[in-house]
VOPAGU-2260 file (C-alpha; in pm, 1 decimal, decimal comma):
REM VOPAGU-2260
SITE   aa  ch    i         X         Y         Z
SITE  UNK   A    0    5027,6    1741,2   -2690,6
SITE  UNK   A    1    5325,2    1949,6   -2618,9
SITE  UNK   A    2    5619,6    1766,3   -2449,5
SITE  UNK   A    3    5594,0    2040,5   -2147,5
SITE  UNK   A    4    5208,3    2119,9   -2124,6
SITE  UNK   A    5    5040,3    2450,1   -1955,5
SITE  UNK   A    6    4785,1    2405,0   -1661,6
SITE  UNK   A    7    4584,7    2742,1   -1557,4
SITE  UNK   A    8    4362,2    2797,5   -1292,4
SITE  UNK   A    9    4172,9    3063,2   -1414,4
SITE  UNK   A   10    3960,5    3168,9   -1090,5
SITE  UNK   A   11    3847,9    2959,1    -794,6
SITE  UNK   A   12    3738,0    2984,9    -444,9
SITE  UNK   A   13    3915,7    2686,8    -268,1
SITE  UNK   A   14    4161,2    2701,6      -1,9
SITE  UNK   A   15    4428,7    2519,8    -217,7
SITE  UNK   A   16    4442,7    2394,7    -562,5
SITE  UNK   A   17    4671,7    2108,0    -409,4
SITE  UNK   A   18    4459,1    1857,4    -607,6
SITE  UNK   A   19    4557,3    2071,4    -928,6
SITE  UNK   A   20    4941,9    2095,6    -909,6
SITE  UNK   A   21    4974,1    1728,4    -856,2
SITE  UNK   A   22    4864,2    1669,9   -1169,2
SITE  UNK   A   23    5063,9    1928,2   -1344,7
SITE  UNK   A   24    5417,9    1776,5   -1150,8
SITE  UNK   A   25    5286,3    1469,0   -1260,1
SITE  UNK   A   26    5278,7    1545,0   -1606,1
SITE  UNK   A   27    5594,7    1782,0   -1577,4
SITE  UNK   A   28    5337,0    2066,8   -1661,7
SITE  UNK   A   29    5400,0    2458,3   -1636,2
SITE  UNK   A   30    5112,5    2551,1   -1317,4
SITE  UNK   A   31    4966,9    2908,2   -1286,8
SITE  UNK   A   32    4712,1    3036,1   -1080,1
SITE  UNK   A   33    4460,2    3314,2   -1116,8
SITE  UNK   A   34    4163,8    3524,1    -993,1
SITE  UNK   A   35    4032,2    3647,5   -1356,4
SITE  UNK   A   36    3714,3    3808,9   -1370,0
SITE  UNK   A   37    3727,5    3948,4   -1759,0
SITE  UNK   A   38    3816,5    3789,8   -2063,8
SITE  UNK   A   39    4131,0    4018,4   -2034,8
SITE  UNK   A   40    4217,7    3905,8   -1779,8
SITE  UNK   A   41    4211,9    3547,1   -1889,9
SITE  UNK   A   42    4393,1    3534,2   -2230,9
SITE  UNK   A   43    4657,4    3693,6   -2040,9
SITE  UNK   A   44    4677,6    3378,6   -1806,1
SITE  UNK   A   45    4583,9    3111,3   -2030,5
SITE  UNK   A   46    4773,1    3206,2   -2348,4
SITE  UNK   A   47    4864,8    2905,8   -2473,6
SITE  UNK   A   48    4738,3    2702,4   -2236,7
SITE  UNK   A   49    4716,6    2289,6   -2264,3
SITE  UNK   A   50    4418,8    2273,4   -1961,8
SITE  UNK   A   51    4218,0    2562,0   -1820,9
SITE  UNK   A   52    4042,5    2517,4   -1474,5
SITE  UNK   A   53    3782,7    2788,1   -1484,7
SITE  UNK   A   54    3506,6    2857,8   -1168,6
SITE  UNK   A   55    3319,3    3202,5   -1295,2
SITE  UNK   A   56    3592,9    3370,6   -1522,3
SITE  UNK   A   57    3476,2    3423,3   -1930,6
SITE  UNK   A   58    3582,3    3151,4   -2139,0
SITE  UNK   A   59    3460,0    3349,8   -2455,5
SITE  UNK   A   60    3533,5    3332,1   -2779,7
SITE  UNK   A   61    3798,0    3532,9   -2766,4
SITE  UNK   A   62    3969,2    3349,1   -2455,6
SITE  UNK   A   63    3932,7    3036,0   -2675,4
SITE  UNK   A   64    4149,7    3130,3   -2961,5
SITE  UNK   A   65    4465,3    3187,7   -2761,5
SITE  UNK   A   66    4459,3    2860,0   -2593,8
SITE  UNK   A   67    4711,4    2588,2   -2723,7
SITE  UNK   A   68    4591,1    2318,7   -2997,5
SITE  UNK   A   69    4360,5    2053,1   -2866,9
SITE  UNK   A   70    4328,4    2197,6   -2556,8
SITE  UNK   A   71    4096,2    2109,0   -2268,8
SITE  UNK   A   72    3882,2    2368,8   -2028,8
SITE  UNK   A   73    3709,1    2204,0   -1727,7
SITE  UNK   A   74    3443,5    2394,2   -1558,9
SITE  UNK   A   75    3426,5    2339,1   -1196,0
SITE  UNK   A   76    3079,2    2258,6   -1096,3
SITE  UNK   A   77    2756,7    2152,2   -1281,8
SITE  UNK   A   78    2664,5    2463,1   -1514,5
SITE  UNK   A   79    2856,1    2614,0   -1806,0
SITE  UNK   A   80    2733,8    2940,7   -1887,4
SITE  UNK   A   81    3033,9    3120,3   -1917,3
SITE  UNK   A   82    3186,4    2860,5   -2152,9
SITE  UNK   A   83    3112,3    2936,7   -2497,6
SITE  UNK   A   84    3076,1    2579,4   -2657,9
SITE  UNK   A   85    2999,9    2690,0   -3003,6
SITE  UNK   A   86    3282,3    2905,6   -3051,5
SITE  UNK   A   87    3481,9    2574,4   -2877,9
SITE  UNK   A   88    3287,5    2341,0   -3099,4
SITE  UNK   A   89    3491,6    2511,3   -3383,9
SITE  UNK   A   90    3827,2    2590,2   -3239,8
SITE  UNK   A   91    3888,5    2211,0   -3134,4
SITE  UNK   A   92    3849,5    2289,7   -2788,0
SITE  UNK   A   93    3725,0    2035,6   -2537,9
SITE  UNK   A   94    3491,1    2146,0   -2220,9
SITE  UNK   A   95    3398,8    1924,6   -1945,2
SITE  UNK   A   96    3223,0    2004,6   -1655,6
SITE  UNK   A   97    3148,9    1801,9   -1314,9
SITE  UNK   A   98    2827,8    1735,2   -1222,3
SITE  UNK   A   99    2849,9    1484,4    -961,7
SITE  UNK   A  100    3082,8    1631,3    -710,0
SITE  UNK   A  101    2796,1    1776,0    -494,5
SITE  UNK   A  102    2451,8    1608,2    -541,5
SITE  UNK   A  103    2428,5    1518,9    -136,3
SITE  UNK   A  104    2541,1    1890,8     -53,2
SITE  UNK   A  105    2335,0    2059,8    -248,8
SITE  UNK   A  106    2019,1    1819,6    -182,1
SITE  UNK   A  107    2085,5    1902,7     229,8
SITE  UNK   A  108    2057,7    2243,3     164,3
SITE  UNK   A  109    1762,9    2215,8     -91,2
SITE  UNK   A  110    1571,4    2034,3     188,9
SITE  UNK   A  111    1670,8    2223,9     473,0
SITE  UNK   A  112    1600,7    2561,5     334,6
SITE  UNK   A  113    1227,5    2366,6     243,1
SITE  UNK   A  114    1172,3    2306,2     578,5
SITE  UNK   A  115    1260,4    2599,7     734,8
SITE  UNK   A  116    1037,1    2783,3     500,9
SITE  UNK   A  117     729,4    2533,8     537,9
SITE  UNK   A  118     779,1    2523,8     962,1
SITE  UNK   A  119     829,6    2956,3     910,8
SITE  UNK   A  120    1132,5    2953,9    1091,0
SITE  UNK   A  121    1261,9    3294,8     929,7
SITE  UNK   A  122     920,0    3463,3     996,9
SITE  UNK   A  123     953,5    3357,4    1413,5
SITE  UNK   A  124    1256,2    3446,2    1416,7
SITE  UNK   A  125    1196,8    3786,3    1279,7
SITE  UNK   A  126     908,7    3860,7    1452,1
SITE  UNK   A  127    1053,2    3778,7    1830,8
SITE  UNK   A  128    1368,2    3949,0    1715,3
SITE  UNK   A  129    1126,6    4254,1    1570,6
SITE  UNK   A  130     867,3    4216,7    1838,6
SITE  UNK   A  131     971,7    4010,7    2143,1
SITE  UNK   A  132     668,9    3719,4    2120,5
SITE  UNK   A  133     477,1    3654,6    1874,0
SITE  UNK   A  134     174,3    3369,8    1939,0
SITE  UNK   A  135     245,2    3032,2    1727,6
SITE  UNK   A  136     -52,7    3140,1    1510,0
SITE  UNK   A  137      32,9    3495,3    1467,2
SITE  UNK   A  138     154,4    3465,2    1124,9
SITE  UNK   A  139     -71,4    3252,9     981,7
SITE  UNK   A  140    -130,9    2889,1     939,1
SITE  UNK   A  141     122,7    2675,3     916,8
SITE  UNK   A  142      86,0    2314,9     718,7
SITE  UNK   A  143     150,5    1979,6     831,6
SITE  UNK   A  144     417,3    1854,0     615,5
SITE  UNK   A  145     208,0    1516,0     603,7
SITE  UNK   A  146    -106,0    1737,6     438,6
SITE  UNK   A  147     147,9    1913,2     181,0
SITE  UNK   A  148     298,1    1867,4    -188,7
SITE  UNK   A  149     656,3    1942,7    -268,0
SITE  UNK   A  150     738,8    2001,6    -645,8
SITE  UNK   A  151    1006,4    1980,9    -806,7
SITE  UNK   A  152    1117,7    2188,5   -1173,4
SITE  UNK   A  153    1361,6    1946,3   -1295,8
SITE  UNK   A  154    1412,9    1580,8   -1129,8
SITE  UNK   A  155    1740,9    1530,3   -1193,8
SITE  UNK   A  156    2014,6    1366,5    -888,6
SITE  UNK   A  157    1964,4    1676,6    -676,8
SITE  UNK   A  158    1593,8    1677,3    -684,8
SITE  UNK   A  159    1567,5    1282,4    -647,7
SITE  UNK   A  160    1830,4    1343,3    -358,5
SITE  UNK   A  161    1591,1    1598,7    -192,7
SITE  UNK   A  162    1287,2    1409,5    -233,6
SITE  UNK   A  163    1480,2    1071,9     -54,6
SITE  UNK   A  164    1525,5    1326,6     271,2
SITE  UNK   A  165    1217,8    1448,2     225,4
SITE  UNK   A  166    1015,7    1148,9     205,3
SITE  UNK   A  167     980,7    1032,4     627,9
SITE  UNK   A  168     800,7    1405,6     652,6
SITE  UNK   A  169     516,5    1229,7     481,9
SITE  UNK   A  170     556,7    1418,0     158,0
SITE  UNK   A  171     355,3    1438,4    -159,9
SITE  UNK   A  172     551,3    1413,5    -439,9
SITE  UNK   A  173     458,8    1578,3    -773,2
SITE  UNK   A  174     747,0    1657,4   -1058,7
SITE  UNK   A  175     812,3    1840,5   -1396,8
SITE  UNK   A  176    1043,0    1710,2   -1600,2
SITE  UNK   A  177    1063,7    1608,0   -1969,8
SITE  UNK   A  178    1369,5    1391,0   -1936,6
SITE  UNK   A  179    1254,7    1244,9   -1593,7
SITE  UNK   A  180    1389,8     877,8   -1593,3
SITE  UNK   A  181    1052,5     677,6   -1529,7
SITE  UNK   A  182    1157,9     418,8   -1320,8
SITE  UNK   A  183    1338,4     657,7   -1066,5
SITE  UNK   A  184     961,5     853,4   -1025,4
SITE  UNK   A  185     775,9     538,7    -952,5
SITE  UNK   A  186    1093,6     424,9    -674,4
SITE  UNK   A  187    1029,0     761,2    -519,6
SITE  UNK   A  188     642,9     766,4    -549,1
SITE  UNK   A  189     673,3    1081,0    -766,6
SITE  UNK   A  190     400,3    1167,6    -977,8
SITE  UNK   A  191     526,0    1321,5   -1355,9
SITE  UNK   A  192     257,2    1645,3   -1436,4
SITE  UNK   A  193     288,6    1899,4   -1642,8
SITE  UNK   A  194     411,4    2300,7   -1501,3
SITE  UNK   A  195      74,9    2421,0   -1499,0
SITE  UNK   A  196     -92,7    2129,5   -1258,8
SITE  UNK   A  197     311,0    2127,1   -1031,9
SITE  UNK   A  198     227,3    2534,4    -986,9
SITE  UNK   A  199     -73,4    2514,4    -888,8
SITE  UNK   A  200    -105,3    2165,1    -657,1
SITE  UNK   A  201     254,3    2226,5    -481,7
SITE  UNK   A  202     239,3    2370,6    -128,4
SITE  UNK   A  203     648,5    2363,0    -191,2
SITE  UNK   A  204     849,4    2429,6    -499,0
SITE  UNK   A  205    1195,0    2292,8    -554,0
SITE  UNK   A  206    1401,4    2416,7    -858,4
SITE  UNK   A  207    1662,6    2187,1   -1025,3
SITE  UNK   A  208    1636,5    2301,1   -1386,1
SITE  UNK   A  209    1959,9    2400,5   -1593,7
SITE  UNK   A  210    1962,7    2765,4   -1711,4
SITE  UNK   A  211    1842,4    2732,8   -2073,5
SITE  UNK   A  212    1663,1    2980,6   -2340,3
SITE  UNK   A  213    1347,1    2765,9   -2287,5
SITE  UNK   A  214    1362,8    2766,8   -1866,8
SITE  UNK   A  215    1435,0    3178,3   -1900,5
SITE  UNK   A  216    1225,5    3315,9   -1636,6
SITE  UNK   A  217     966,6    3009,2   -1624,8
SITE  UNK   A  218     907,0    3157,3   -1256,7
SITE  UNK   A  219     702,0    3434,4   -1339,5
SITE  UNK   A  220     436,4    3600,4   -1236,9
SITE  UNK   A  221     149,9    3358,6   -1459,0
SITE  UNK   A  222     359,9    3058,4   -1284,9
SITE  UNK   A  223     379,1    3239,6    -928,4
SITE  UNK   A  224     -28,7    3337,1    -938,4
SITE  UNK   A  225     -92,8    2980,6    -949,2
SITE  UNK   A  226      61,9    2805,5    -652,8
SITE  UNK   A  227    -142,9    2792,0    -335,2
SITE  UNK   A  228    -177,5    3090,0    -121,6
SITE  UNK   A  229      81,7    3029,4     162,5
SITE  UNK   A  230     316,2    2831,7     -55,9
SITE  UNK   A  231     728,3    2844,9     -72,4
SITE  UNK   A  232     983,2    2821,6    -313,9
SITE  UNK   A  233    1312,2    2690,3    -301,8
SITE  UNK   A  234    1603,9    2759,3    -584,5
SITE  UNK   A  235    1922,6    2633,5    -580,0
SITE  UNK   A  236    1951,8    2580,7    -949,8
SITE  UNK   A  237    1965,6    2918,8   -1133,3
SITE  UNK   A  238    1914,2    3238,1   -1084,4
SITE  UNK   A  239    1802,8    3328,5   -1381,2
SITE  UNK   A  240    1498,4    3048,7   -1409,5
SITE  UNK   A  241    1303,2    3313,7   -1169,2
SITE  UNK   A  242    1146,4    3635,4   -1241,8
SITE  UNK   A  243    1261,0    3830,8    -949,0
SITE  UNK   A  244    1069,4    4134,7    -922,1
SITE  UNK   A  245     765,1    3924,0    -994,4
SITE  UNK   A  246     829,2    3711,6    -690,6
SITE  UNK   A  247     898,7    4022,1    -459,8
SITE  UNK   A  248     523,2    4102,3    -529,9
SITE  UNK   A  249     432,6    3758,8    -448,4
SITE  UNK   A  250     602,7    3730,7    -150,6
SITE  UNK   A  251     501,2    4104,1     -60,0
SITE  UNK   A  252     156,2    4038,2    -102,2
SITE  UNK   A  253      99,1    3753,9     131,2
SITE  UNK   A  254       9,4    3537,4    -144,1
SITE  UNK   A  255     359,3    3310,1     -76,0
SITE  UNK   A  256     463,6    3274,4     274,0
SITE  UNK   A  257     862,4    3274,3     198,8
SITE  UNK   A  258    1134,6    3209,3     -56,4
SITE  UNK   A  259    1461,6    3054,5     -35,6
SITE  UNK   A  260    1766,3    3158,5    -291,8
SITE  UNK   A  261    2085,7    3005,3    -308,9
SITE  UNK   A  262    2114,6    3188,4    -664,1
SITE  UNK   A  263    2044,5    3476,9    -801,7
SITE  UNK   A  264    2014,0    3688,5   -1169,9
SITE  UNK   A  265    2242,5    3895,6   -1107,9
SITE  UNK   A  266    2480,4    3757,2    -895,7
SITE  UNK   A  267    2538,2    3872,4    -621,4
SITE  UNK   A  268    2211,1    3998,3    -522,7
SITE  UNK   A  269    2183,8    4335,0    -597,9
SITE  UNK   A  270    2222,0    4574,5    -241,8
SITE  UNK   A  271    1915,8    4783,5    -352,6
SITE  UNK   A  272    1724,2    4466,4    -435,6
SITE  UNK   A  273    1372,9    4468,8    -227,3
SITE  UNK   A  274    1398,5    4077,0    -164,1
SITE  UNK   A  275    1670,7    4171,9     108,3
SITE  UNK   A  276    1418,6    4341,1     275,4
SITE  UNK   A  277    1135,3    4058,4     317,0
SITE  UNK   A  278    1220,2    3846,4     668,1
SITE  UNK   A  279    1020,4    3620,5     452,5
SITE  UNK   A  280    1339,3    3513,7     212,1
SITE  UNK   A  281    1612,0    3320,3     340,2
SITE  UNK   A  282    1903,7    3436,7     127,9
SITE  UNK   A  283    2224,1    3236,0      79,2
SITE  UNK   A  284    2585,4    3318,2    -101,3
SITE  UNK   A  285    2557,6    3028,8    -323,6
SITE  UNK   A  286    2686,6    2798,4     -53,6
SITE  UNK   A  287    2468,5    2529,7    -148,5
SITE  UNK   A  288    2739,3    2344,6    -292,8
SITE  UNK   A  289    2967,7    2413,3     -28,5
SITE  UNK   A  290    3131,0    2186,0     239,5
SITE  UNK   A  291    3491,1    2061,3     297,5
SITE  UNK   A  292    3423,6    1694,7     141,7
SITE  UNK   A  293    3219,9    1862,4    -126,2
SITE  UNK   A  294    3492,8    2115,1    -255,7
SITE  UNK   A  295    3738,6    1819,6    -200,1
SITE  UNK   A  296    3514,8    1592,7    -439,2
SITE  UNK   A  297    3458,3    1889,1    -694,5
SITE  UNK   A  298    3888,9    1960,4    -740,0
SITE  UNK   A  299    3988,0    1575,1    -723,0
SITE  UNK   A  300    3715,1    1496,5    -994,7
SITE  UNK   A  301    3834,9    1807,0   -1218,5
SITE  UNK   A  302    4226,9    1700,9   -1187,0
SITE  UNK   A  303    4131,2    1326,1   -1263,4
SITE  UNK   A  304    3979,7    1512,0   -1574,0
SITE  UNK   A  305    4245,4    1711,1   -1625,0
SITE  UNK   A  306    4497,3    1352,0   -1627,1
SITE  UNK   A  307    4244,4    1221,8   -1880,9
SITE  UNK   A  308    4318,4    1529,5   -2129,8
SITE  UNK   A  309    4665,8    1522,7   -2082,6
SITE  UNK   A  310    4740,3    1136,3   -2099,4
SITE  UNK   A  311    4468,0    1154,9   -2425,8
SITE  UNK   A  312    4209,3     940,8   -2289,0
SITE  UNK   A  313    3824,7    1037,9   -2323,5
SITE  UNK   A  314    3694,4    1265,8   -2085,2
SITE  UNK   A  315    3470,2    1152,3   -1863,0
SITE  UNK   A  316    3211,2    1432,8   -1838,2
SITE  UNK   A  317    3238,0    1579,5   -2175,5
SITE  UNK   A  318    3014,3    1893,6   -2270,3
SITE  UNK   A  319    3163,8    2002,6   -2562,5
């Protein structure tokens, strides 16, 4: 390491990066601050650079190469799609991410947004708003909570976060996940099944897979055909795990009674997109991470990473 190290924030969305230039005075570290959204953009600011805070900017190949020897790019947040860890894999780069910053965040709004959708909030709201009254049964049944399944794609911390506030409801718990830890299911009276039996035997979906080649679009239309008539999903994972245009039919049809997404493929949501027209779909910014103790959590946990790389230690939430 350089006697006089580099620390870049490529892009963020905080109020401060407070958290970040501690940790360059501490080190006696050049600090500069971005909003990059190309890859242009970015090996102009991080040229040379020891540590690279990066939100949504491109940390491609290209970006890569220009950054100093042995250095160090931590991704804030859980997924790192725009990180190219091959390329980094083979320049001697190191990427971290941080996964833990938000688990209780995200799992309130996971479970909130579930039981909006299974009490149809958004559909009486709409309607009085619409119509002035409608009758409690004027848009169809609605389940007891204590007579439905949620599922869950993925049951990671979020999901076994969601399923601990979901449990007094009275809950049925059914889950799809390969890597599932075993004794965490049986604490939370989860039952493991395979996609096929979650789709079709969950009243309520929960998504909490990471955005792979193999979880591509695994909400499609085969996937949305088999959940029960009246049924909801909720993703605050990845956009791109959900066939949009197949779940705007679903949701048109009747067949689902509502959708809430957090996230999006693209992202933003397109304007001309038809979901934004269905009082069925509760649509958020990708807040679900987002609160003051949870942004708070997410830049103190990246600069104690950040101190790691520079003092040489091993990173505690290494990707790549």
């Amino acid at each position: 390491m350089r006697v006089a190290p580099t620390i870049v924030v490529t892009d963020h969305a905080f109020a401060n990066v407070d958290h970040e230039r501690r940790v360059a005075a501490e080190h006696g570290a050049a600090f500069t601050e971005g909003s990059c959204t190309t890859a242009a953009e970015t090996i102009e600011i991080a040229r040379d650079a020891d540590i690279v805070f990066v939100n949504f900017a491109p940390i491609d190949r290209s970006v890569l190469s220009v950054l100093a020897p042995g250095a160090t790019v931590i991704r804030y947040g859980v997924g790192y799609d725009n990180v190219d860890l091959e390329a980094a894999a083979e320049l001697g780069v190191q990427v971290a991410n941080v996964p833990d910053y938000g688990i209780q965040t995200v799992a309130d709004h996971a479970a909130a947004a579930l039981l909006a959708l299974g009490r149809r909030l958004p559909l009486y709201d709409h309607a009085i708003r619409a119509n002035g009254w409608v009758g409690p049964s004027g848009l169809g049944p609605v389940r007891s909570f204590r007579d439905s399944t949620v599922g869950f794609v993925g049951f990671g911390k979020i999901a076994q976060a969601v399923a601990e506030r979901l449990a007094p409801f009275g809950f049925r718990f059914l889950a799809h996940d390969p890597y599932a830890n075993e004794e965490r299911l049986a604490a939370l009276s989860v039952d493991s099944v395979t996609l096929d039996e979650l789709a079709a035997e969950s009243n309520a979906i929960s998504l909490h897979a990471p955005s792979t080649p193999e979880t591509y679009r695994m909400i499609d239309a085969a996937f949305l055909a088999r959940m029960p008539e009246g049924a909801v999903l909720v993703n605050t994972a990845r956009g791109s795990l959900v066939d949009e245009a197949a779940l705007y039919d679903a949701l048109n049809s009747g067949r689902l009674a509502g959708a809430a997404l957090d996230v999006t493929d693209p992202e933003p949501i397109p304007a001309d997109s038809p979901l934004r027209t269905l009082p069925s779909v509760i649509l958020t910014p990708h807040a679900a991470f987002y609160d003051e103790q949870s942004l708070n959590n997410l830049q103190q946990l990246a600069s104690e990473e950040a101190d790691r790389a520079l003092r040489g230690q091993t990173l505690r939430c290494r990707v790549a």
